[in-house]
Phi, psi and omega in degrees: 000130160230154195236159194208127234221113160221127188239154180243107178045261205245337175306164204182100151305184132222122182251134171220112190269145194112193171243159189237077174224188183349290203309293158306342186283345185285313185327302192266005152282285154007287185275325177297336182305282240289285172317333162279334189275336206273353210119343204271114161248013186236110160209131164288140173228123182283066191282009192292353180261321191303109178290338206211133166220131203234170197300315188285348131281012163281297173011288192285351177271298178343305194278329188267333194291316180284019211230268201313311190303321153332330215234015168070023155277170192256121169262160158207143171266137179224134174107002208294191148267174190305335201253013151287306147322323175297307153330282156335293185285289207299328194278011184078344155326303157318333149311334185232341200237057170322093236248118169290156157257013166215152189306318155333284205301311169323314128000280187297327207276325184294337187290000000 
């Protein structure tokens, strides 16, 4: 898995190529930790790359979703492919999550 971290102001991209499952979710948890302690209350997740997402990387979206909300921050997913997306929508994720399709469109929806 690899994460890719680009920040912006109170914002946080996360580009995550791969797969985001068990092996991966502690990593990426870390750094969405590490982005939410800096301040960060708008974070992206680049998911256009990402082959795979297990309960245990919903988890680490879960978890950033739950963090933010209180203080009124934002998550938005962008980019997946169909059988990534296809994830999102059986887990309810697209209900709580906006998911854009490109990092630009994503962007504005953070704003």
């Amino acid at each position: 898995m690899d994460i890719v971290c680009e920040e912006r102001e109170d914002a946080a991209c996360f580009r995550l190529a791969g797969r985001l499952d068990a092996e991966a979710a502690p990593e990426a948890e870390r750094q969405v930790r590490r982005a939410l302690e800096a301040g960060k209350r708008r974070l992206l997740f680049d998911v256009s790359r990402l082959d795979y997402i297990s309960s245990a990387g919903l988890r680490v979206l879960l978890m950033a979703l739950k963090a933010l909300a209180p203080a009124g921050g934002r998550v938005v997913l962008c980019g997946p492919a169909p059988h990534v997306r296809e994830i999102f929508e059986v887990s309810r994720f697209s209900t709580v999550m906006p998911i854009a399709d490109t990092v630009e469109a994503g962007w504005l929806l953070l704003r």
